[in-house]
C-alpha positions in Angstrom: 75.7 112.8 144.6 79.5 113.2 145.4 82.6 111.1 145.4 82.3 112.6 148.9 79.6 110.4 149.5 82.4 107.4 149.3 79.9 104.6 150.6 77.5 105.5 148.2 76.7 103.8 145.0 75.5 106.1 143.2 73.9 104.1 139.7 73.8 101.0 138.1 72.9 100.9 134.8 73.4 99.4 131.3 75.2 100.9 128.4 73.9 100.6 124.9 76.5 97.8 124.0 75.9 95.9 127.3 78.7 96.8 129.5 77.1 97.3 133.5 78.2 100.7 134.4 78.7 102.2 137.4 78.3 105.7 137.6 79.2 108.3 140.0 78.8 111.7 139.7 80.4 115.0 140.9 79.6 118.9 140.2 82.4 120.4 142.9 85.8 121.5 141.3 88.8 119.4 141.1 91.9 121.1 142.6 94.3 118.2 142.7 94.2 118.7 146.7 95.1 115.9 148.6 91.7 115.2 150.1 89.5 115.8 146.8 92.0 112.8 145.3 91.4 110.6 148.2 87.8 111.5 148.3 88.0 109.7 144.9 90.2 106.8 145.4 87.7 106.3 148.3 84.8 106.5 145.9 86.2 104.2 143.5 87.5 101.4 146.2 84.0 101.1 147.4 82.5 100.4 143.7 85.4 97.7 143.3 84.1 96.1 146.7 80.7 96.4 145.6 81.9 94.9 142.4 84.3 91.8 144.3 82.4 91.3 147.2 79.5 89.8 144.4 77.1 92.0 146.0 76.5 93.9 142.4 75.6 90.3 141.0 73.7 89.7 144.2 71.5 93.0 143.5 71.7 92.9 139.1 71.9 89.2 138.5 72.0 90.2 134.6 75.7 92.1 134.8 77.0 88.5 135.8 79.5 87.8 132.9 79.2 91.0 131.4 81.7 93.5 131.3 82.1 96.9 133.9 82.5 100.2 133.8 82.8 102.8 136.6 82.0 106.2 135.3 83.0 109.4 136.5 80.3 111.9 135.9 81.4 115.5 135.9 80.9 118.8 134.9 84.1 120.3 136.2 87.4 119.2 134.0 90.0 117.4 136.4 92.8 119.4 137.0 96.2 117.6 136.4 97.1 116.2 139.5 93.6 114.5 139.6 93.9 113.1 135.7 97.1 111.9 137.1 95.3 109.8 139.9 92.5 109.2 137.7 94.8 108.0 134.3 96.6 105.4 137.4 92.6 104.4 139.0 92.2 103.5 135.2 95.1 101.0 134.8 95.1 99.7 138.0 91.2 98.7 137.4 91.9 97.4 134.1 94.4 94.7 135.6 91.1 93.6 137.2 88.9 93.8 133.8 87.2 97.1 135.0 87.3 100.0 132.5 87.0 103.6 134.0 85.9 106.7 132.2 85.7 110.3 132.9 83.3 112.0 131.6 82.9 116.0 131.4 79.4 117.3 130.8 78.8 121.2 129.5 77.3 122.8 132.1 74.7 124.6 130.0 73.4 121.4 128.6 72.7 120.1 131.7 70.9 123.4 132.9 68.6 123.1 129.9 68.1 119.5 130.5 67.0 120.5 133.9 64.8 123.4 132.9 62.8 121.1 130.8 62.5 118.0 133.1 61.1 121.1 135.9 59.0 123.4 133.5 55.3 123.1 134.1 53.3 120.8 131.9 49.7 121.2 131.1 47.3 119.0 129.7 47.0 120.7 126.1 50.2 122.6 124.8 49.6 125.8 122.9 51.2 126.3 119.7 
């Protein structure tokens, strides 16, 4: 997925200590162009709908009463102008009780992962 992808959700899950987390993910670079920031605000203002409108209690009854994250999923590091807009998205969504995190995954970790998950599995294993 992509924050381009503004409409989409892109996961729901739960966190080890029970927060609902909302992730979305992202493998372009981050410029700090004007349109790659909005692309973002636009991501994140369709989670908080998602998250107002009740439609996430709607679809996960359980996160009812529990607290949210939305997630940022990257492997790129934000440039400054787009920590800027992301440090703001944070404090603006924790007026409403919504943490925010960014976080920055090692792109060879995630090509491993990936290797693994796609390698061809046999029945026995040879040693």
């Amino acid at each position: 997925m992509s924050v381009a992808q503004a409409e989409v959700i892109d996961l729901v899950t739960e966190s080890p200590s029970g927060e609902i987390v909302l992730i979305m993910s992202d493998t372009d670079d981050w410029d700090g162009l004007p349109e790659r920031i909005l692309q973002l605000q636009d991501k994140l203002n369709t989670y908080y709908a998602f998250v107002d409108s009740g439609q996430l209690y709607e679809l996960h009854p359980q996160a009812r009463g529990r607290p949210i994250r939305f997630q940022l999923d990257t492997l790129k590091p934000l440039d400054p102008t787009t920590q800027a807009a992301a440090d703001e998205a944070a404090r603006s969504l924790a007026e409403e009780g919504i943490d925010f995190v960014v976080e920055q995954y090692e792109p060879e970790l995630v090509e491993r992962v990936i290797r693994e998950r796609t390698a061809p599995r046999g029945w026995l294993r040879r040693r």
